[in-house]
C-alpha positions in Angstrom: -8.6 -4.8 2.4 -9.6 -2.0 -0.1 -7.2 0.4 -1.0 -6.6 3.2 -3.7 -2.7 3.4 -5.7 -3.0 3.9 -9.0 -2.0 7.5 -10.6 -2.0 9.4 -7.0 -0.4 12.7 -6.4 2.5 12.7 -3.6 -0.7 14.8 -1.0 -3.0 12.2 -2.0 -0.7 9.4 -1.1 0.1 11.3 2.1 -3.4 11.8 3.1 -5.2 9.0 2.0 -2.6 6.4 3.7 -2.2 8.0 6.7 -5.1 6.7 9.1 -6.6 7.8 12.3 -5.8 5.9 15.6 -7.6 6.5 18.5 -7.7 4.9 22.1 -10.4 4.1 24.3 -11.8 3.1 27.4 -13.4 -0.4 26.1 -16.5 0.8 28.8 -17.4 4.1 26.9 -15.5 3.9 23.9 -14.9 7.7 24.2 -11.6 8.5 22.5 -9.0 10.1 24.6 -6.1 9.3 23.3 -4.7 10.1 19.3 -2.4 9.4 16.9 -2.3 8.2 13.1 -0.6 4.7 11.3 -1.0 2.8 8.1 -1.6 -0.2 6.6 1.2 -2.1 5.1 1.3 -5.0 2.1 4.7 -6.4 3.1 5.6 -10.7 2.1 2.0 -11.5 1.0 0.1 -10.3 4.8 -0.9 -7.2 5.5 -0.5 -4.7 8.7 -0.9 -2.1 10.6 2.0 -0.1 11.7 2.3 3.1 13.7 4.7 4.1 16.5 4.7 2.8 19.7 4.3 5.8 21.9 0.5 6.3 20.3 -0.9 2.9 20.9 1.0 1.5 24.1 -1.4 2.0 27.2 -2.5 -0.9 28.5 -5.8 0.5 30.1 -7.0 1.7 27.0 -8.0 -0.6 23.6 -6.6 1.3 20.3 -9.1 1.7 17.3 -8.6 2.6 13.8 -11.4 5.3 12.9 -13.2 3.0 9.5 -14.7 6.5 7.8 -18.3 4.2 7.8 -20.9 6.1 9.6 -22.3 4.5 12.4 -26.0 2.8 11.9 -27.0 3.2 15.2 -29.8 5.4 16.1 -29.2 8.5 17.2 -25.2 8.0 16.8 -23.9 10.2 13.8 -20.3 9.5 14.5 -18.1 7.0 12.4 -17.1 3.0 12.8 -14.1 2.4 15.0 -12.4 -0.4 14.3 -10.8 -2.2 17.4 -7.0 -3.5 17.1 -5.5 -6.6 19.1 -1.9 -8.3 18.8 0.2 -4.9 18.6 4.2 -5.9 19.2 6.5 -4.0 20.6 10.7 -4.2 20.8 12.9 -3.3 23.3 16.4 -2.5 21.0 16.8 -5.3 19.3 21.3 -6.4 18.5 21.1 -8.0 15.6 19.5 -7.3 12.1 19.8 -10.9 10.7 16.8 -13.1 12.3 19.1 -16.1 11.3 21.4 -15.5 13.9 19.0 -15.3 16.6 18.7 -19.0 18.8 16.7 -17.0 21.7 14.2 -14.1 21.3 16.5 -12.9 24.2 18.8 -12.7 21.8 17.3 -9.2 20.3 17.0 -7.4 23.2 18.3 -5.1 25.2 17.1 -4.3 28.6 14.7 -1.2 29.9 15.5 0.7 26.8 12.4 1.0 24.0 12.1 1.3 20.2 9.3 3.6 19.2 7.1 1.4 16.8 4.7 -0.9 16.5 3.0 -3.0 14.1 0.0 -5.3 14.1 -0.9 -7.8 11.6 -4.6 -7.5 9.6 -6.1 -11.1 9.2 -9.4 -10.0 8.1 -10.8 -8.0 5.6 -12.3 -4.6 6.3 -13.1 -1.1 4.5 -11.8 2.2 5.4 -13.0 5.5 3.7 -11.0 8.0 2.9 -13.6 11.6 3.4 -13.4 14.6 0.9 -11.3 16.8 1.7 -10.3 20.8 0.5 -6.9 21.9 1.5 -6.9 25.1 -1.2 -4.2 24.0 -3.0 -5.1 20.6 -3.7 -8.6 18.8 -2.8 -9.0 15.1 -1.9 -11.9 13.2 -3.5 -14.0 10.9 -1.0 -12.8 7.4 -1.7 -10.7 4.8 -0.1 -7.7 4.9 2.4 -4.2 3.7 0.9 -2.7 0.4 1.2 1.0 1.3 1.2 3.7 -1.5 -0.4 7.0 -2.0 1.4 8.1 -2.4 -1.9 8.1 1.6 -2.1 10.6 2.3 0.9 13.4 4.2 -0.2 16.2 6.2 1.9 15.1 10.1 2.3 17.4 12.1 0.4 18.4 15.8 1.0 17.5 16.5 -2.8 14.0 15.7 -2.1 11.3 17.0 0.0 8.8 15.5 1.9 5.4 15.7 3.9 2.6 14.0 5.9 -1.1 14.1 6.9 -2.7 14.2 10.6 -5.7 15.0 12.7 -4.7 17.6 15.3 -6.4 19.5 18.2 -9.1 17.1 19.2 -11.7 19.2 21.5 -15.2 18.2 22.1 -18.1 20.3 22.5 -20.9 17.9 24.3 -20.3 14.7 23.2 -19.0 16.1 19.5 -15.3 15.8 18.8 -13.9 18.3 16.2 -10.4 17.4 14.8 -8.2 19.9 12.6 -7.0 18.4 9.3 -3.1 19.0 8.8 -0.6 18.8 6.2 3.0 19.5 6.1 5.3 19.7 3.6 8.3 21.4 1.7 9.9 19.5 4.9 13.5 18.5 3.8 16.1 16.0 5.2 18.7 16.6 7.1 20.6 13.0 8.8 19.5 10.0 10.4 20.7 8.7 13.8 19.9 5.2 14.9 16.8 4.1 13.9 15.6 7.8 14.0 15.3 10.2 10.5 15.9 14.1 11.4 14.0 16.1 8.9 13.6 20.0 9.2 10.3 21.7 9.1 10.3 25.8 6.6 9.1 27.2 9.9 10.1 27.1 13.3 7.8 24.6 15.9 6.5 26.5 18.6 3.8 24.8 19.8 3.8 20.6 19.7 -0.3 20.8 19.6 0.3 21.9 15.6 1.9 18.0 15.4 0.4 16.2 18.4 -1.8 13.6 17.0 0.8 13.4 13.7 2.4 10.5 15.4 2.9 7.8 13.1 2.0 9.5 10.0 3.4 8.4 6.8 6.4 10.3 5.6 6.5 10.7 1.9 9.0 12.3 -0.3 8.3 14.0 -3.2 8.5 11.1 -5.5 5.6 9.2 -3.4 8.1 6.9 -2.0 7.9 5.8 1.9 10.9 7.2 3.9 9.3 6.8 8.1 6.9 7.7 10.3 6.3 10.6 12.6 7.4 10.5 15.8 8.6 13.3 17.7 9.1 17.5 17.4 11.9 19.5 19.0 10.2 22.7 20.4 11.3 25.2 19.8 13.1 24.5 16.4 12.3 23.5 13.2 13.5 19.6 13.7 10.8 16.9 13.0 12.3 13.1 14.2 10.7 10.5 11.8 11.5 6.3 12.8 13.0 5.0 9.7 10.6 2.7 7.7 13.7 0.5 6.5 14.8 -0.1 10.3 11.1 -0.7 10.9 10.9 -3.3 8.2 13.8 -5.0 9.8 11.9 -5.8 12.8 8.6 -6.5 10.9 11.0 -9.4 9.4 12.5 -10.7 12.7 9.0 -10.6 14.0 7.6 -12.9 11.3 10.4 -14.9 11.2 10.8 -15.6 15.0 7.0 -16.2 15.3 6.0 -13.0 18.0 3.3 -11.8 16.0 -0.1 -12.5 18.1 -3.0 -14.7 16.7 -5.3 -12.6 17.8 -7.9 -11.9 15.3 -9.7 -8.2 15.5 -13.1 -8.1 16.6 -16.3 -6.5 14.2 -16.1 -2.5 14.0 -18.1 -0.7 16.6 -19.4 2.6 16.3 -17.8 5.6 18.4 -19.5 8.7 19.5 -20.2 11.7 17.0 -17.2 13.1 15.3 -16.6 15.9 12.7 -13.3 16.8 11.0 -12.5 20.2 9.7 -9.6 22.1 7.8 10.0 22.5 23.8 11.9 19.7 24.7 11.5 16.9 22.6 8.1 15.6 22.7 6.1 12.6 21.4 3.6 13.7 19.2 
């Protein structure tokens, strides 16, 4: 894996570790489905992690978008990289892995945790574009590996932000996403495994977040806090899964052995693509 860490500003760790998901029909491989994750360095292996509302559809095959323009002829669009052996948890009862004696032992029925992760057993590039946001710009380079060593607690005395791909619409067979970040987002209490952070303006329509799912959240120190998961609309409250209960079931899922063997197949290339600048819903 190729990543980029050293002497990042708190955007640039935002942007550049926050990665585009996609799902697919494995027929047409025409995205229909989107969301964002990242790649995690956590007890020597490496994985992907989003949340489990982007990637769980069972009729579709979820893709990582490489940055690597596509060598076919005649197709401009970028590599997609295909993803196998995503886990998912019901809610899990115990936080200790040692106490477990059955993997019935973590869960509890019908009810869902919104995560998953996936582990990476191969190497493979993603490119991070160039990007101009006004206020800062993003040089073209590599995505972000992101260290588990940097999860922290978020903190009302800091403020935080995150990176997405919104408004996917295709003209022909070209799809156009919106490049998005927010910030100056502040904390305001954690419920569960869930983070509640408040947004400076009120949410009035979800399409501004939907396709922020499982985005990064970073506080203004460039320290890990969660991931994106849902928007109250109307309001100003952003619902983030906490990266330290996620890390939690990383563990139990290394250490009880669910994590798939399945190895990733090569990157294939997707059709053109081009990026430029309620009630509660999954984003």
């Amino acid at each position: 894996m190729k990543g980029e860490q050293k002497n990042l500003t708190v955007p640039e760790v935002a942007v550049r570790s926050s990665i585009q998901i996609f799902l697919a029909a494995k027929t047409d491989m025409k995205p229909i489905g989107f969301g964002s994750g990242c790649i995690l360095f956590h007890r020597d292996r490496y994985f992907l992690v989003s949340v489990r509302h982007v990637t769980e559809d069972d009729t579709l095959g979820t893709y990582l978008e490489t940055g690597i323009p596509s060598e076919e002829e005649g197709k401009p669009g970028f590599m997609l990289k295909p993803m196998g052996g995503l886990c998912y948890f019901d809610l899990y009862k115990v936080s200790n892995a040692k106490e477990i004696k059955e993997l019935d032992d973590l869960f509890k029925a019908g009810e869902k945790m919104d995560i998953t992760f996936a582990e990476i057993k191969e190497n493979f590039e993603l490119r991070q574009e160039e990007l101009d946001f006004k206020a800062f710009k993003i040089s073209q380079g590599h995505k972000m590996i992101l260290d588990s060593r940097n999860i922290v607690e978020p903190s009302p005395e800091k403020t935080y932000c995150f990176f997405g791909r919104i408004r996917p619409d295709y003209s022909g067979m070209q799809l156009k996403m919106e490049n998005t970040f927010k910030h100056s987002i502040k904390f305001h209490g954690t419920n569960k495994s869930f983070q509640l952070f408040v947004s400076p303006q009120v949410i009035t329509d979800k399409y501004d977040y939907k396709g922020c799912s499982g985005a990064p959240i970073v506080d203004s120190d460039g320290f890990l806090v969660g991931l994106v998961s849902k928007v109250l609309v109307p309001s100003k409250v952003i619902y983030g899964f906490s990266f330290i209960e996620c890390i939690k079931l990383l563990d139990l899922a290394i250490d009880t052995g669910m994590l798939s063997n399945e190895i990733p197949i090569a990157p294939q290339p997707i059709i053109p693509k081009e990026a430029s600048d309620t009630d509660m819903e999954n984003i």
